[in-house]
C-alpha positions in Angstrom: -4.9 -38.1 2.6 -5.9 -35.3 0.3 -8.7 -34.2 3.0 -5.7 -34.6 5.6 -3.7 -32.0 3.7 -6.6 -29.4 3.5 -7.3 -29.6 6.8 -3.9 -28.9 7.7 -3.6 -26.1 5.4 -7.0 -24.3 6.5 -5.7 -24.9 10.2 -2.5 -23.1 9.4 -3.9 -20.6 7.5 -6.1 -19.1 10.4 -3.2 -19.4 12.7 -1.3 -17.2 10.2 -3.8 -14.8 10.1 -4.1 -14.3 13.8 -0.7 -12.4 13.5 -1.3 -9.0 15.4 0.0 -7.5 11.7 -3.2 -8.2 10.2 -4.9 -6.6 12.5 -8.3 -6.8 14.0 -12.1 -5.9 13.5 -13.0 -2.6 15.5 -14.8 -2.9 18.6 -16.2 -0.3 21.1 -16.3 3.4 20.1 -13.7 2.6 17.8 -16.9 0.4 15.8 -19.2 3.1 16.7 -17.4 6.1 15.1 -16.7 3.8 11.9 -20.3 3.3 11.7 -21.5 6.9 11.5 -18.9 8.0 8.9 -20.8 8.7 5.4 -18.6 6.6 3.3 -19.1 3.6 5.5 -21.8 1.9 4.0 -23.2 -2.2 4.1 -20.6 -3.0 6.4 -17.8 -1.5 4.1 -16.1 1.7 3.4 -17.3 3.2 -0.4 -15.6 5.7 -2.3 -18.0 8.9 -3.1 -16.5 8.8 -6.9 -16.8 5.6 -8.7 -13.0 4.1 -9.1 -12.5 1.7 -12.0 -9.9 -1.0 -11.0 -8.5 -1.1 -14.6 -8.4 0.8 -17.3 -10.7 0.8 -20.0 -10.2 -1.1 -23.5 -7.9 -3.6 -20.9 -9.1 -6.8 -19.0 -6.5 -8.9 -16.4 -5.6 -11.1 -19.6 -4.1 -8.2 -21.4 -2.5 -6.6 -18.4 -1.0 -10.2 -17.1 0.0 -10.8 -20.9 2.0 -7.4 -21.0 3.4 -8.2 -17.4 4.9 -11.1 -18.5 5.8 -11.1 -21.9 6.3 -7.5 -22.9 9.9 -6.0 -23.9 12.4 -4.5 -21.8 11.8 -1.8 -24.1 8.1 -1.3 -23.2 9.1 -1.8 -19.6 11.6 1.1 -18.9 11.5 4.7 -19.4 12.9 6.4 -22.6 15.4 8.5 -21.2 16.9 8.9 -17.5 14.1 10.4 -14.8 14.6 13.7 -13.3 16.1 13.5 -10.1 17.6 16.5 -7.6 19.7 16.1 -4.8 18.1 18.0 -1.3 19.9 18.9 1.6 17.3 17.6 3.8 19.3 19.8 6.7 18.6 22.8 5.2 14.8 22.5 4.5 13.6 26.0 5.3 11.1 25.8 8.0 9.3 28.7 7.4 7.9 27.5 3.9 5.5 24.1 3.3 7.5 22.0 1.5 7.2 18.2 0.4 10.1 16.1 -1.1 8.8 12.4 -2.7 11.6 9.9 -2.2 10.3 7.7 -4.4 7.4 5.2 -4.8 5.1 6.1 -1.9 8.0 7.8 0.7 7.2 11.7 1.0 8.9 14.0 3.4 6.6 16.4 4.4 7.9 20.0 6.6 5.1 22.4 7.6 5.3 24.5 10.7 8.5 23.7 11.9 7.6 19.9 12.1 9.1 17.2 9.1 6.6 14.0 8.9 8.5 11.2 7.3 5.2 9.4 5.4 5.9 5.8 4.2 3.9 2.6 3.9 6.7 0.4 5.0 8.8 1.1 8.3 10.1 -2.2 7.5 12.6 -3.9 5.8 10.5 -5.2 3.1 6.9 -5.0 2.2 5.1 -8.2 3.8 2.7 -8.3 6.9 5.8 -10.6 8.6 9.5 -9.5 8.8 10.8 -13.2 8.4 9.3 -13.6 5.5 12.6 -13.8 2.6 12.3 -12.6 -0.9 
């Protein structure tokens, strides 16, 4: 029965990951190009500066640790952030200029053009909209 279950859950795993969010591995010139860029190297793309994942004196049992059980305190700023209101109407268009939203949302105006830059077009932040938090 337990084999059963596995089975099942491997099989619906790889169906779940065949979702055309998740992409695909490059083919044609697309592979081609990839593989003459000089950060791509053993079949992966390498950063030219070493990046550490964590910071030092700190290990996943610390950070978890201090997820989970740290104080509100620890958790929220000190005082209120620094915030200003923009007309985004009136953003001259003769001058770069770059208003952060927030998080990773950046509103970028250069030339005339605005570029709206953020990681999620979506309603929430998951490779499949019906996905509920």
């Amino acid at each position: 029965m337990l084999a059963v279950l596995v089975l099942l859950l491997i099989v619906a795993t790889y169906f779940f990951m065949q979702q055309d969010s998740f992409g695909k591995l490059p083919t044609g010139q697309r592979a081609d190009r990839i593989a003459k860029s000089l950060n791509y190297k053993d079949g992966q793309f390498k950063n030219n500066i070493e990046t550490k994942m964590l910071a030092e004196n700190t290990d996943y049992f610390k950070m978890m640790s201090q997820f989970f059980f740290a104080s509100k305190v620890d958790r929220e700023p000190l005082r209120p952030l620094p915030s200003q209101k923009t007309d985004l109407k009136a953003i001259p268009a003769d001058k770069p200029t770059l208003i952060w939203f927030g998080h990773s949302s950046y509103l970028i105006s250069i030339n005339g053009k605005k570029i709206l830059a953020d990681p999620v077009f979506s309603e929430r932040a998951s490779p499949v909209q019906y996905a509920r938090s």
